[in-house]
N, C-alpha and C positions, 0 to 999 in steps of 0.2 A: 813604364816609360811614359812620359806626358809624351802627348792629352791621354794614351791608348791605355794607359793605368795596366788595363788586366788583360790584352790580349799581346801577347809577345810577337815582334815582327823578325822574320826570316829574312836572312841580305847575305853579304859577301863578306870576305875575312878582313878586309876595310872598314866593311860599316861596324863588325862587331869590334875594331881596334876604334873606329872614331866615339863610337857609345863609352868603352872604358874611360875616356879621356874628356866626356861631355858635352858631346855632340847632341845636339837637337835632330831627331829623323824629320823632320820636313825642311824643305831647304827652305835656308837663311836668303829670302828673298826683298829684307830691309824691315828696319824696325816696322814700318805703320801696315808691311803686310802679316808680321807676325803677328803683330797686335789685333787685325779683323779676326786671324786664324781660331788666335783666344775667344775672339769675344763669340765668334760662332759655335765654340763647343760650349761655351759658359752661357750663352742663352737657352744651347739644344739641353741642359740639364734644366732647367726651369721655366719650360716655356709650355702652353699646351699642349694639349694632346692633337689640336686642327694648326697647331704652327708644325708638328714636328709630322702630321702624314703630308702636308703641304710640301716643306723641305724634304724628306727623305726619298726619295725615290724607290728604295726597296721598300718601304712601308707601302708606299702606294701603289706601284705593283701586284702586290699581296691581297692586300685589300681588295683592289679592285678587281681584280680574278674573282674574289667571291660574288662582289655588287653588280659585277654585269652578268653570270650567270645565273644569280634569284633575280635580275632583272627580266630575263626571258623566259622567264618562267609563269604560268599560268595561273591564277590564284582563284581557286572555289568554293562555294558554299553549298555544303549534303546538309541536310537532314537524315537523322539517323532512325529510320524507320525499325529498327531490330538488330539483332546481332549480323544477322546477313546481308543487310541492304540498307541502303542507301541514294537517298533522291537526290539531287539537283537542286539547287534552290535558286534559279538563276533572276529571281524576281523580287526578291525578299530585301529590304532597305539596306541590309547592311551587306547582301552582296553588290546592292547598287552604288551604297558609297562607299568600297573598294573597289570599285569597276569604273567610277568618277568621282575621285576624291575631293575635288575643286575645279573652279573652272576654267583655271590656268594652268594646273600640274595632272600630267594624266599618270595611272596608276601605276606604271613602271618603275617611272620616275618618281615618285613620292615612295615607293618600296624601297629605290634603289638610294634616296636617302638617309629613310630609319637606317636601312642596313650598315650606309655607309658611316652611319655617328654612332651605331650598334658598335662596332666591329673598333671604331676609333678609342671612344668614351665609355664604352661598357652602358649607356644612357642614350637612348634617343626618346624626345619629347615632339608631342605633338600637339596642339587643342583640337577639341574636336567642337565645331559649332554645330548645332540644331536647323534645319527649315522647316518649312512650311509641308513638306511630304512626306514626313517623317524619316527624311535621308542626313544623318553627318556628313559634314564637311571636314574637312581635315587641315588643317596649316600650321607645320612643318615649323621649328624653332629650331634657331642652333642652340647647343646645350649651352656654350660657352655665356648664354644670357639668361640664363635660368638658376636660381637662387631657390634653394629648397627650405620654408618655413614649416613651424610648427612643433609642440612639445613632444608629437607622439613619436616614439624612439622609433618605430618598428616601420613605419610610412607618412610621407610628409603628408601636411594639411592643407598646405598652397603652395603652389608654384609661382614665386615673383619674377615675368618676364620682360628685361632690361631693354630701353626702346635704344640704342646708341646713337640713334642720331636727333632723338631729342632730348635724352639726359632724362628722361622720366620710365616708370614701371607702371607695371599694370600687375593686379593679384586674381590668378584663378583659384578657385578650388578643383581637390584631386577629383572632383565626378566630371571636371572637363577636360581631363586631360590625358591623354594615352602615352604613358610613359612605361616604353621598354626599356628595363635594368637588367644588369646583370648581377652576378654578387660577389658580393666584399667581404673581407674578413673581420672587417672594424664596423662597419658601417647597415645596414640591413636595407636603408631608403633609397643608395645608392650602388653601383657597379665598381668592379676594380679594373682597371681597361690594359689591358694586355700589353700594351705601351710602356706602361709605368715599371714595367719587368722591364722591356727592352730599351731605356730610355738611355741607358750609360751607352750601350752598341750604337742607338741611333747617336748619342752626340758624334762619338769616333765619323761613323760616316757622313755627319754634317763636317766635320773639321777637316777633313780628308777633300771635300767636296772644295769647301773654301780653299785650299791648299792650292788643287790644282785651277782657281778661280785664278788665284795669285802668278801661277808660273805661269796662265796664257797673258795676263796682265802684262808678265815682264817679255814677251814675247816669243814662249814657249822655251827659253834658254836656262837652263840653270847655272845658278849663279858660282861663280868662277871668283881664283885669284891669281897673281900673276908671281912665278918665283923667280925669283934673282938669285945667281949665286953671289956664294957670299966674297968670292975674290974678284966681282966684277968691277969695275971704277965706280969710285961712289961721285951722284947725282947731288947737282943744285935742286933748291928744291923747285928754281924753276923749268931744271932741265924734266922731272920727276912730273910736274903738271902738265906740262908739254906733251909729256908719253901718255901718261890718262887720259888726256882730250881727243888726242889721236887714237887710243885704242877702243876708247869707247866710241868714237863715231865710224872707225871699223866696224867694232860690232855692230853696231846699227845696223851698217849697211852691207853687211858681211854674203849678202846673195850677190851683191855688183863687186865687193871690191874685197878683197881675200885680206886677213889678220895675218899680219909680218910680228913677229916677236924677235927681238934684239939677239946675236947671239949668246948661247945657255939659256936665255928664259923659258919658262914652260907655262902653258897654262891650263891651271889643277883646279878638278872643282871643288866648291865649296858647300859642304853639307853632304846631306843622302837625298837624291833625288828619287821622285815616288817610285822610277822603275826597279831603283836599288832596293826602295821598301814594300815592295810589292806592291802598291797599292788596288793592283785592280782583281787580284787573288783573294786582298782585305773585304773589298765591295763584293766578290762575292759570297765573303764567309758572312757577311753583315744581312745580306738577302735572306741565304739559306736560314739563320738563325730565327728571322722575323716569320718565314714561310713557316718551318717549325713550330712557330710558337701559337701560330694558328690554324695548324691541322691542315697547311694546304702543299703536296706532293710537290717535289720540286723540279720533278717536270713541267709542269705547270704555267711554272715564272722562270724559264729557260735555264735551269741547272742541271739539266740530267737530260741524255738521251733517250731514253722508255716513255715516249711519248704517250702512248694509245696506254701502256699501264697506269701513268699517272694519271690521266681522265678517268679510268673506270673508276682510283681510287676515289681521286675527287667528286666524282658524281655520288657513288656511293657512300664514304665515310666523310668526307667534309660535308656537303652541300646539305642532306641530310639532318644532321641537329640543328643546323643554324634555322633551318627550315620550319621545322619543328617546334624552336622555340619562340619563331616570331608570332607561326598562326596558333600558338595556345596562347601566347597574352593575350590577340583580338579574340579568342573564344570567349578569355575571362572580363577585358576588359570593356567591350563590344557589345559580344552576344549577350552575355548573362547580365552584365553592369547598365547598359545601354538600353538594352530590348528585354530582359529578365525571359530570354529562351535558352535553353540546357541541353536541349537536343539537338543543335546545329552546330558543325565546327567546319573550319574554316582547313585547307590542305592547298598545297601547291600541288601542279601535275610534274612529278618526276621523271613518269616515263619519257616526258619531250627530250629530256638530258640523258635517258637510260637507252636510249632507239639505236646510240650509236657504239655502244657494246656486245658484249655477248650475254646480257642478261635475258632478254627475250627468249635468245637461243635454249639457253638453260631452263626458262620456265614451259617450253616447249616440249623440253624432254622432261620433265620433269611429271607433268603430267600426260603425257603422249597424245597429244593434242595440240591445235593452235590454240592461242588464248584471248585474240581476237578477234573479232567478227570481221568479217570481211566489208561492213557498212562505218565499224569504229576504224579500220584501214582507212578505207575512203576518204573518210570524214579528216583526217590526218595528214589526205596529201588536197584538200579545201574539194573533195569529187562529191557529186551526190552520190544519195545512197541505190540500193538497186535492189529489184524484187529478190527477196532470198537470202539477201545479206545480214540476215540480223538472226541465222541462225548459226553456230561453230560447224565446220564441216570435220567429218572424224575417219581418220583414214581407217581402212580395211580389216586393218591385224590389230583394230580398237575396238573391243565391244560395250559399245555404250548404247541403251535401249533397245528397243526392237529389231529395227531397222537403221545400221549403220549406213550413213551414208561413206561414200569413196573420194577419197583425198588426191589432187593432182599431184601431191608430193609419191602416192606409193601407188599408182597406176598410170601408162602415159595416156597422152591425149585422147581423148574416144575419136572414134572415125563418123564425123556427120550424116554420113548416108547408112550405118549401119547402126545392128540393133545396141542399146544403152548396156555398158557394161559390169553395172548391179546387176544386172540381173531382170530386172524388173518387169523387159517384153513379155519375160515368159507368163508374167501373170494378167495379161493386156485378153481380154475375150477377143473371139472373131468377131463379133457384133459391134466391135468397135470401128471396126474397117468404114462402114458406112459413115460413120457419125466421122470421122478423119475427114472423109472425099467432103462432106458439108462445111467442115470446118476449114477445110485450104483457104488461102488467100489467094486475092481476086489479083493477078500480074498484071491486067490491061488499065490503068489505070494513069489519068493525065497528071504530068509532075507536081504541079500546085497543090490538087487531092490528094496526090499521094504524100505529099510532104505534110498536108494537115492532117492526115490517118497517123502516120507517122509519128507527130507531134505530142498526139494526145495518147497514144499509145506508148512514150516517154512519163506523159503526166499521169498514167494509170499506175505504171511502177513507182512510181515517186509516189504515190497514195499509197499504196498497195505496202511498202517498206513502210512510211509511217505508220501504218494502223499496225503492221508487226510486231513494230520496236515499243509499242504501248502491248498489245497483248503478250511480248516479254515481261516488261515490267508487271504487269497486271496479273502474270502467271505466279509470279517471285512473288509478290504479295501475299496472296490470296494463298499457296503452298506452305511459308514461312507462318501464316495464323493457322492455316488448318494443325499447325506440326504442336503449336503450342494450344489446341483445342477452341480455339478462338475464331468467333464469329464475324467478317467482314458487316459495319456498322456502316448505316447511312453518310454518317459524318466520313467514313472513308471514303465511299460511293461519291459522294460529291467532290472529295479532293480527287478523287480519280477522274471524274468528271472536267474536272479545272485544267486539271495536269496536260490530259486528252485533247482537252479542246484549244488549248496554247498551241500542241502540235500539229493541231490537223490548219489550224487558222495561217499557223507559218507556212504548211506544203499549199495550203489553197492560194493564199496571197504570191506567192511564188507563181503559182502557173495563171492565174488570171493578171499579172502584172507582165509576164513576159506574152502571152497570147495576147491579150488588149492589146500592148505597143504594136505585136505585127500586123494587127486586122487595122489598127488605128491607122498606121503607114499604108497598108494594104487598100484603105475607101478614102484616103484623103483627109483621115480627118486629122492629125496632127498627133497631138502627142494623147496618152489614154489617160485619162482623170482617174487617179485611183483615189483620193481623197473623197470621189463621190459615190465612192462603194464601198468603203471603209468597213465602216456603220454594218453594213448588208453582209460583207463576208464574218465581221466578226459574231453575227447572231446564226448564220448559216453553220459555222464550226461549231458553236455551239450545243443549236441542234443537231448537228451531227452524229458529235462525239456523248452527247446523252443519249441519244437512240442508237445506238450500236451498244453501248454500253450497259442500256436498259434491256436489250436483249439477250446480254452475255449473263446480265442479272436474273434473268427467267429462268435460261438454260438450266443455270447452276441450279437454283431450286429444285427446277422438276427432276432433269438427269441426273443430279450430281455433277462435283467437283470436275472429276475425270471424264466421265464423260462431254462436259459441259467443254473441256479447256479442251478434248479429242477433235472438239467441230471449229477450229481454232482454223484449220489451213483454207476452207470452203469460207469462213467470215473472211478471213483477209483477201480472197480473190474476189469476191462478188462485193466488201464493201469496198474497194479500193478500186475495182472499178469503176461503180456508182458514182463515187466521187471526182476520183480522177476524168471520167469523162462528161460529170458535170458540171466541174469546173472550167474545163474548157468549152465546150458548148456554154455555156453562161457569159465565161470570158466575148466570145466570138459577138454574140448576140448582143452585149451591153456595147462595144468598139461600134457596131454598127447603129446604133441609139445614139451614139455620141456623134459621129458622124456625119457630115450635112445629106440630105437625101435620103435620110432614113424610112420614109412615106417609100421611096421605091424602091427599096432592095429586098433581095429573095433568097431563099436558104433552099441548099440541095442537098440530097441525101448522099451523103458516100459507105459504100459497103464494106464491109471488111474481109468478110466470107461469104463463100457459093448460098451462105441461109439463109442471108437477106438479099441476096443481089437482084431478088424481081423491086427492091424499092431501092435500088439504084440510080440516079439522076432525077427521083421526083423532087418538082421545085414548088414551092409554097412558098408566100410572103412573110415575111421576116416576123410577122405579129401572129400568123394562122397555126393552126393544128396540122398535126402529119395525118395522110390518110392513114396512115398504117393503125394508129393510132398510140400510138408513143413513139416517143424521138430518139432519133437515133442514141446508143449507147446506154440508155434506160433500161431497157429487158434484160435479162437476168443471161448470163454468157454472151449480150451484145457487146461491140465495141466498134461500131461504125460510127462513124463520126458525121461532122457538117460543113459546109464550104458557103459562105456568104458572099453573095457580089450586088 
């Protein structure tokens, strides 16, 4: 049946008497609306592929269920250290120009349009320009202006892009330009765009669409005619136009003023109105078809009640290939074409879209364990990290190494005043009692001190967790070459080195940026210049994370491996101390340099525990030496801090 050719419409025993007889299913609402009705299905069969997801609304529905979900999605660059690991590469050019594509489109958005001319054309084009930092820039072409040259069958040789609004082209070659294809069965250079199958469905629902454009035109009425019998008195034909004039300005006005018909007349309507033809049961078989044809649940895009199973699908079996196949083009196109590196690829983060099923659950039991750290937790809901967190805790009835530690999933809470329930008291000597009573914290202690004890006993952990989450990594290394009999090489040593010192330079800048502001506010001087310590913190992390490193390098020599990685928990508390509290003691000291009246201000000592508390309240000038002879938080188990006024 025109326009709907191959899909058959279900009606009543009228509509299928008025079809026998040649009736038209969409009502006869006057020649010039039949005529759009036409011309809307005869352009939606040859129009493009950006008119017909424009027009269609199920298209675009579809569609874009996919492009804002790879939209919110996280896009990264590893390095592929070995078959087990894998680094971060969060510095590397080509994760910077996917992380800043241009300087007007940010990366969401530039993703969320490949995808969207992906998913339309089977083809999304991109150039990609060169700077001066060795970073691509990317900008974005609709395909619809892109002309493919060149004799070689297999891949074009240039890309001709059509300016429209000046009538002129411009020709790249294919080494500037990132063109995601899909494939074709005729064609190898270009894509066959999913469309092109659904293009007869999508007309019907463009025509269907114009249809009811037409019946609010004529004012939501379907059009009618008026029957006379046939033994009524026959009509002048001025009497005849008389009654037309009048019934039609009836109708018009048929909310104020009610349609009187003559007696016998009736009035019948004329044609199948879309409720007689279903239409909006049509729109939805028209939806469903398009969701189908590109693997998205039609829960989804509101046809189906199984709300939470169509997500899982979706996240799982849809989101997944598409996924896949954007970041292996930029592996090939990018990395290898671009930068000629083989061992970096490019992944979205999944799990942001997998957090809200039960896959987690499943990989929980699955290996009877958690699978994330309780600092990658954190880090997920925007928390710092925290001393401890960067190791799996393994509940009870798990035996994994030596010493399991106890899960709050399969023991309840420990009682704080009583002994730890591993076990562990029982291996504590009595000669420890003393060394307890020395180590108590000091309770008398004035709010301000105690708020800067406080403080930097925050910024201890926060080091303390950084230097962890490297001697994780640093363990996975170092374990994974020993397995394949392989020697850690200088040239590692120093990208360890690099790696290390990014991290310690980001926890230092953190606490001497937030300490400065408070001391700043705290002497008057304003805001804290960190522009003027840049320079100072990023040579400090440096040395840092070389001499921590340089020691863990000795270890190994002399102890061995195991050994070496055994004195792992005594480095992360005493270097992360060290740091931690001489980042803030540093911080304090510079706020007060910056400061006006820094000739007279003076540093007091604050104590932590009964060990140091005879150098409690000694005060020295801001520039002088501690009698003690080191400053607070230096000595090795110290962590008393300083209070500047």
């Amino acid at each position: 049946m025109w326009p709907f050719r191959k899909k058959a419409l279900a009606g009543t025993s009228e509509v299928v008497a008025a079809m026998s007889t040649g009736w038209n299913p969409l009502p006869q609402l006057g020649g010039g609306s039949r005529q759009r009705i036409v011309e809307a299905f005869q352009t939606a069969k040859t129009a493009n592929y950006s008119w017909l997801y424009a027009r269609s609304p199920a298209v675009r529905s579809v569609i874009d269920t996919i492009v804002r979900n790879v939209g919110q999605l996280d896009l990264r660059l590893f390095e592929e250290i070995d078959d087990a690991e894998r680094q971060p590469k969060y510095d590397h050019p080509a994760a910077l120009s996917m992380r800043y594509p241009s300087e007007t489109v940010p990366a969401d958005q530039f993703i969320r349009t490949m995808f969207r001319d992906y998913l339309t054309s089977a083809d999304a084009i991109a150039i990609m320009l060169g700077t001066g930092s060795n970073r691509i820039v990317f900008k974005w072409v609709p395909i619809s202006r892109v002309q493919f040259l060149g004799s070689n069958m297999f891949d074009a040789e240039t890309y001709r892009i059509h300016d429209q609004l000046s009538g002129t082209f411009t020709d790249f070659p294919a080494e500037q330009i990132l063109h995601w294809r899909g494939e074709h069965p005729d064609d190898p250079r270009i894509g066959l765009s999913h469309l092109e199958t659904l293009r007869n469905i999508i007309a019907e629902d463009v025509a269907m669409q114009q249809a009811n454009v037409e019946l609010a035109n004529a004012g939501m009425s379907a059009p009618a005619w008026v029957y006379r019998p046939a033994d009524a008195p026959e009509w002048s034909n001025e009497d005849r136009k008389g009654f037309e004039e009048d019934l039609t300005n009836r109708i018009r006005r048929r909310n104020r003023t009610p349609v009187v018909l003559e007696e016998g007349m009736e009035l019948r309507p004329f044609g199948v109105s879309p409720k007689d033809a279903e239409a909006l049961d049509l729109r939805k078989w028209i939806k469903g078809q398009v969701a189908d044809e590109y693997g998205v649940p039609r829960g989804m895009v509101g046809l189906a009640d199984n709300l939470e199973d169509a997500r899982a699908a979706f996240y799982s079996d849809t989101l997944p290939p598409y996924c896949e196949e954007f970041t292996k083009m930029l592996n090939l196109r990018v990395l290898v074409r671009v930068y000629n590196w083989t061992d970096g690829c490019f992944e979205f983060n999944l799990d942001e879209k997998h957090m809200g099923d039960d896959r987690m659950k499943a990989l929980v039991s699955a290996t009877g364990r958690p699978v994330l750290l309780t600092n990658e937790g954190r880090a997920r809901l925007n928390l710092p990290p925290v001393k401890g967190g960067d190791e799996l805790v393994t509940p009870s009835n798990v035996i994994v190494g030596d010493k399991p530690k106890p899960s709050v999933d399969v023991m309840p809470i420990q009682d704080p005043n009583g002994p730890a329930q591993d076990g562990s008291h029982r291996e504590e000597p009595k000669t420890l009692v003393k060394a307890a009573e020395d180590t108590a914290p000091l309770l008398q202690l004035h709010p301000g001190r105690k708020g800067d004890l406080d403080r930097q006993h925050r910024n201890i952990d926060l080091s303390a967790a950084t230097i962890e989450r490297h001697f994780n990594r640093l363990e996975r290394s170092l374990r994974a070459k020993a397995r394949k009999s392989v020697k850690a090489t200088g040239e590692d040593w120093q990208r360890w080195d690099r790696e290390f010192a990014d991290d310690v330079h980001g926890t230092v800048q953190q606490i001497v940026e937030k300490e400065g502001e408070i001391y700043a506010f705290k002497l008057g001087g304003g805001s804290f210049a960190m522009e003027r310590v840049k320079n100072y913190l990023r040579a400090m992390s440096e040395g840092a994370a070389e001499g921590i490193n340089a020691k863990i390098r000795e270890e190994i020599e002399t102890l061995g491996l195991d050994d070496a990685l055994g004195r792992r928990a005594q480095h992360v508390e005493s270097a992360g101390a060290g740091l931690g509290a001489g980042a803030t003691r540093w911080a304090r000291e510079e706020a007060a340099r910056q400061a006006p009246g820094a000739e007279d201000r003076v540093k007091t000592w604050v104590p932590n525990t009964k060990r140091h508390a005879q150098f409690g309240g000694q005060t020295v000038p801001l520039g002088a030496d501690w009698p003690a002879g080191f400053a607070p938080g230096s000595a090795p188990g110290c962590r008393c801090t300083l209070s500047i006024t």
